[in-house]
N, C-alpha and C positions, 0 to 999 in steps of 0.2 A: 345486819339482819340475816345475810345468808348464814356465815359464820351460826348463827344461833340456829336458824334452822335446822342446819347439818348436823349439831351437837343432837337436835331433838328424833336424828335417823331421818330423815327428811331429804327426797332429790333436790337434782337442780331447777334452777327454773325452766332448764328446759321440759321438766315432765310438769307442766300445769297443772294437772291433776293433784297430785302429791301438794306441789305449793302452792296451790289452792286451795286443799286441805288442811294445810299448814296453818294458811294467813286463817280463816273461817273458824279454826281450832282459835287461836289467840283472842282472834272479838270475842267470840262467844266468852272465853273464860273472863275477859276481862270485864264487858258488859254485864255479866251476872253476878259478878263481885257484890256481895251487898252493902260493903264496906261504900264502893260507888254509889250507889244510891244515897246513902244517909252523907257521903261528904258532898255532892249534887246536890242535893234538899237543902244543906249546911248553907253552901255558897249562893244557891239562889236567893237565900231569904233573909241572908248576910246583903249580898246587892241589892234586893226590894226597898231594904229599912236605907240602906246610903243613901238610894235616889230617892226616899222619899214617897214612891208609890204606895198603892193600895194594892190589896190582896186582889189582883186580874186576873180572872178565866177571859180565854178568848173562845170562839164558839164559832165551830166552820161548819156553816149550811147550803150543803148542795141538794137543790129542789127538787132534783128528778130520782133524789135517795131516797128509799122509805126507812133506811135506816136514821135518815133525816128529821123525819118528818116524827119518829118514837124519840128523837133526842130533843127536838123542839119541846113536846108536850111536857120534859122533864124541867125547861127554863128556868119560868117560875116558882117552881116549889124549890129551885135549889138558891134562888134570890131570897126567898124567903128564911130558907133552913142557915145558910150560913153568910157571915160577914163579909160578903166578895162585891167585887167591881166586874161584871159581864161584859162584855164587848163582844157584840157578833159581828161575822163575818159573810157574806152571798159570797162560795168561792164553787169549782167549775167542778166536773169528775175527774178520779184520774187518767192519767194519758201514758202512752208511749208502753215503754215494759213495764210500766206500774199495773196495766190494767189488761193482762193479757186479754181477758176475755167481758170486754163493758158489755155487753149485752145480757149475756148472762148472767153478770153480776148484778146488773138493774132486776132479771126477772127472778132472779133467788133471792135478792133483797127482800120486794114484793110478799114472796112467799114466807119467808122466814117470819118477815115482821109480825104479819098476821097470827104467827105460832106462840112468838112469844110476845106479842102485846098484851093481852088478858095476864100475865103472869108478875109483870109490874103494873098492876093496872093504869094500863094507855089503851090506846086504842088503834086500830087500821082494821079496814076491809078486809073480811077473811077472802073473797075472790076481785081483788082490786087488780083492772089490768092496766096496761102501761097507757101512764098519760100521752094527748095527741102533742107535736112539738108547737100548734099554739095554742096549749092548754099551760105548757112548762114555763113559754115565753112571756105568758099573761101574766104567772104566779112570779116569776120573776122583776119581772116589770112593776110589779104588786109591791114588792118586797124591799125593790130600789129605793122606794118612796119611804122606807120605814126609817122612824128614829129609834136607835138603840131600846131606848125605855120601852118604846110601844113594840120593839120586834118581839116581845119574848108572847105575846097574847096575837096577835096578828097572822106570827108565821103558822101557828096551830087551825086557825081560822083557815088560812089559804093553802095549806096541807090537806086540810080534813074537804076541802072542796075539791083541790087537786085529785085526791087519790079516790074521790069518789066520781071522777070523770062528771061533775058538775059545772058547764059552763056558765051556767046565770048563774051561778053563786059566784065565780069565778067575776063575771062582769057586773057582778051587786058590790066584791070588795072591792073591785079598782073603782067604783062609780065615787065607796063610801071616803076611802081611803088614797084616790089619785096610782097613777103609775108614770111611771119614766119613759121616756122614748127609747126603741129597740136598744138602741146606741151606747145611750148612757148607761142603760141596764149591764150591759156589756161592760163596758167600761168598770161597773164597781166590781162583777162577780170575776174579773180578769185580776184585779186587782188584792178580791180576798184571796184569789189563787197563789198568784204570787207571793202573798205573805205568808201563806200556808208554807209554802215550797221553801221559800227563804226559812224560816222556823224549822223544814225537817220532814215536813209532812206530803203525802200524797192524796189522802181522803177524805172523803166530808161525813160528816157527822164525829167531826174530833172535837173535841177539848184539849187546850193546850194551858198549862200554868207554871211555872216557875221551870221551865225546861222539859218537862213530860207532857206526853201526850198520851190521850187517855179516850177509846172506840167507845162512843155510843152510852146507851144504857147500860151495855152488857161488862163495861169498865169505871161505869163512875161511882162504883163502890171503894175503886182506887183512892182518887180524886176526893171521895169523900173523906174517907180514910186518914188520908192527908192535912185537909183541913181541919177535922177535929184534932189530929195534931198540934195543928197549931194555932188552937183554942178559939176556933174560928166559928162554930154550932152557937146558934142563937140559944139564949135564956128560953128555958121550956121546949126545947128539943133536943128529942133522945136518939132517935131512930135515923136509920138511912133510909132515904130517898129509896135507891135503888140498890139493894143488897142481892149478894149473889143468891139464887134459888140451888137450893138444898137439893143433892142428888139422893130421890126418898121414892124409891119403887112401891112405897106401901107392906102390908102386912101379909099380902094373903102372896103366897107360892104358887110358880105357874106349873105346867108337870110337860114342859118343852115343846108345849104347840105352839108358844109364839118363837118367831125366828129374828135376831137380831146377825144382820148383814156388817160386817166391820172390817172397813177400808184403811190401815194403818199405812205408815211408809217409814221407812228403817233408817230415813236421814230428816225424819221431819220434826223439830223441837218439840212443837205443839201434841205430837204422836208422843213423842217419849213421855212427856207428864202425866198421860192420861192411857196410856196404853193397861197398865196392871189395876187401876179403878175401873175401867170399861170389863177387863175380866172379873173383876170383883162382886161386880153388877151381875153380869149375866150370871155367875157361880151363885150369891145370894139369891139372884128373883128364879133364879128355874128355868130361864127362858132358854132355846137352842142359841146357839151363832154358828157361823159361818164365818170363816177367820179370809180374808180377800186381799192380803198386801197388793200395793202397789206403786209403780218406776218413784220415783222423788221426780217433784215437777223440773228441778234444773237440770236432771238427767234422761228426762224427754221433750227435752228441748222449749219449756216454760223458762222464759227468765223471770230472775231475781233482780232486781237492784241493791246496790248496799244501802239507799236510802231504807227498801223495804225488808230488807236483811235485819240493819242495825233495828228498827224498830218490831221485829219480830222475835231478835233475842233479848230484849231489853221485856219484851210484854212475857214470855215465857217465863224469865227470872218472877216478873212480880206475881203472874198467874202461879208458879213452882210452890212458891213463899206460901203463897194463899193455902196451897194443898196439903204442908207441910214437909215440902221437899226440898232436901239438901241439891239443887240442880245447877248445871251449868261447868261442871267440869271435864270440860266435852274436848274428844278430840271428832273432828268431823271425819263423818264415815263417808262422803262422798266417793263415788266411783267405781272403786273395785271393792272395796269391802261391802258395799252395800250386795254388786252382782255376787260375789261368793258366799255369801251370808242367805242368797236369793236362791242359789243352787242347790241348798240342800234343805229349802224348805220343804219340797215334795219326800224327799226320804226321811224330815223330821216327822212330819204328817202321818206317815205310812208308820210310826211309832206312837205316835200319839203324843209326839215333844212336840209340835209345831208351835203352840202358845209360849212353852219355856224355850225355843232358842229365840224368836222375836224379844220377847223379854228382857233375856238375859243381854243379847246382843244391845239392843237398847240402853241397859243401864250402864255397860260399859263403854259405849261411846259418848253419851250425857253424863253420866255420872262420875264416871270413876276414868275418865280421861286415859282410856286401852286405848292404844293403835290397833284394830282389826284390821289393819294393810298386812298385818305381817300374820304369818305359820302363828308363834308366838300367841299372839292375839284372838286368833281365830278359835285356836284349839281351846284357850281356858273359855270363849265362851262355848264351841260345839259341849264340852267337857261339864262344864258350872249348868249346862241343860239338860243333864243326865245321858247325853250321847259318847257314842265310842267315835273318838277323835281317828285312829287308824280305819275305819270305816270310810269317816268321812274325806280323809284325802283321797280318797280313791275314788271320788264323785266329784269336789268340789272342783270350783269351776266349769262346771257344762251348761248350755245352753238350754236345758229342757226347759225350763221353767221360764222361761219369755212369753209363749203364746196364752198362760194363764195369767201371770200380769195385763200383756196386754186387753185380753179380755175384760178385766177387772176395770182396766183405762176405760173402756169403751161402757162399764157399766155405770158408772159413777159420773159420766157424760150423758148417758141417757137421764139419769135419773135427776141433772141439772146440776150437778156440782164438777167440779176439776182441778180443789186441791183437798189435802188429808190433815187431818182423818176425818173423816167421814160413815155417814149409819145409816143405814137403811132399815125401816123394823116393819114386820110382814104379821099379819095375824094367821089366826091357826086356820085360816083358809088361803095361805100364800098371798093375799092381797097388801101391797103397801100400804102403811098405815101412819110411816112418816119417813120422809130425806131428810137429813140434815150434815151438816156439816161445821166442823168445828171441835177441839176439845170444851171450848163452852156452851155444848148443846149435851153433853151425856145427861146433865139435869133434866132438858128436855124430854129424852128417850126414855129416862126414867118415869117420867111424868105418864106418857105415852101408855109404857107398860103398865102404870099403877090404872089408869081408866081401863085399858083391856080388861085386866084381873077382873073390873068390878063388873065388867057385862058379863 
């Protein structure tokens, strides 16, 4: 493996960085391989028919998720729509460096849910606050007692009481339905954890089927996808479930009073796909932006795992596909290509390139697999942004540009988020009007804008 590396210009291992770079370039390209995917799908369901089984979703529900509690209300209609075998799961949240920040993620769960429930029509409390821990322990205990059949109607029952902080509802379904002792309760949601983890997974509100794993509502257009593949959509149904929403700012043009805030990051997958649509958006609807980069979470000090690695290049490839993008032939920009790339964002800005060197830089470290570690690299993108390359050596490298990042860190933390990209959208009286985060919320922001327009 080093032999190869070194062929690709690549240090030793003693600079981590670099072969770091290195190894993170390889997954990625290999992972997004689509060849992988359709020979994966091939061999799962070559194994399915050997052993005999039936077409199993498995289904991990963690109770104190509201991204939970929108994938529950999905259950049923997906028992109904196609020919599968369900199996849920009560498994725990995640832990360790899976979950840098659990608290936060429970209170932007919370909020998000509420944003996009009405959009698949489900349902949650638009100011739903966090359940009491013997409100979580009751619904779980609730849940223990459930037989697969009866989870998929039950769990929506003792959701829709949870997240309404209703405890006699709460003590009406254990009375109707029985609960488990603290113990035992324990015992099963420790249990779906494990199987979760063992399978690949860290999160709840997954679906997992024939090797893939598939977030929430907001993925099981995949999943469904899949299915009708493989001829799996009952007699008399046409439609998905949950189909991705349409990024559709409406008809009427704004004339730049609204402000869209946009928190990109120059090593962030999810960034790269969605980066040149987010400017597409704001160029069609009219709106201002405010362009806000900021550090890559592994490079201020957020860890990654490869568990949450592998499955963030693997969702980007099939999010790519969905966009109609050729993606994933990435050499990763971690480190110093990212800081030098960062350095002359202020002097692109002062030209009015700042959008085209994000950009450009962007597609050559996702797409078109440039080393930007190197002169070489650097220059065809400074150069492919319409910048003078001999300019820019003479700046790249310096440190200005840290205390606006940082700032940017600190903005995107107020406003309850901590990784990218992310959006913040202000109406034309500077008041926030939506946070979100995600490349699958620009639908959202679009949404957002098209209601502004009409008031």
């Amino acid at each position: 493996m080093t032999k190869d590396f070194e062929k690709q210009g690549g240090a030793s291992t003693s600079d981590p960085s670099r072969f770091v770079r290195w190894i993170t370039s390889k997954m990625m390209q290999h992972l997004s391989n689509p060849k992988r995917l359709i020979q994966n799908r091939k061999k799962a369901e070559k194994t399915r028919i050997s052993c005999g089984n039936p077409h199993r979703v498995e289904y991990y529900h963690q109770v104190n998720d509201a991204y939970s509690h929108l994938s529950a209300q999905i259950l049923a209609p997906l028992l109904e729509t196609y020919d599968i075998e369900l199996i849920p799961y009560l498994t725990g949240p995640p832990s360790g460096k899976n979950a840098p920040e659990p608290e936060m993620l429970l209170n932007y769960a919370r909020l998000d849910s509420s944003k996009i429930a009405p959009h698949y029509g489900l349902d949650f409390p638009t100011k739903a606050s966090a359940p009491s821990g013997e409100q979580v322990d009751k619904a779980t205990r609730i849940l223990a007692t459930v037989k697969p059949a009866d989870f998929l109607n039950i769990a929506v029952e003792v959701g829709t009481a949870l997240w309404s902080n209703d405890t006699d509802e709460l003590n009406r379904l254990a009375k109707n339905y029985g609960e488990a002792d603290s113990i035992a309760a324990k015992s099963l949601e420790q249990a779906g954890t494990q199987r979760r983890d063992k399978q690949g997974h860290y999160s709840g509100a997954m679906f997992y089927y024939g090797g893939e794993w598939y977030w929430g509502v907001d993925r099981l257009y995949h999943l469904e996808n899949r299915l009708i593949e493989l001829g799996l959509q009952k007699k008399g149904k046409t439609n998905l479930i949950a189909p991705r929403p349409e990024i559709d700012f409406g008809t009427i043009k704004d004339q730049g009073k609204i402000t869209l805030e946009f928190y990109p990051s120059l090593r962030s997958p999810y960034t790269s796909i969605i980066f040149d649509r987010t400017i597409k958006l704001v160029k069609d609807s009219g709106i201002k932006m405010i362009l806000r980069p900021v550090l890559p979470m592994v490079m201020r000090g957020v860890p990654v795992t490869r568990q949450k690695g592998i499955y963030i290049f693997t969702d980007t490839a099939r999010e790519a596909e969905t966009l109609g993008l050729n993606w994933g032939d990435a050499y990763d920009p971690i480190g110093e290509p990212v800081r030098r790339a960062y350095s002359l964002f202020p002097w692109a800005r002062e030209q009015g390139k700042e959008i085209a060197l994000l950009s450009t830089f962007l597609k050559s470290a996702f797409f078109n697999r440039m080393n930007t570690n190197t002169d070489k690299g650097m220059r065809w993108v400074v150069e492919k942004a319409g910048l003078s390359w001999q300019e820019a050596k003479s700046i790249i490298g310096n440190n200005s540009w840290e205390d606006e990042m940082e700032e940017s860190r600190l903005a995107i933390y107020a406003f309850g988020c901590w990784g990218v990209p992310c959006y913040r959208l202000l109406d034309s009286e500077g008041k926030e009007v939506l946070a979100s985060w995600g490349q699958d919320r620009l639908w959202l922001v679009a949404k957002e804008i098209k209601q502004l327009l009409k008031n």
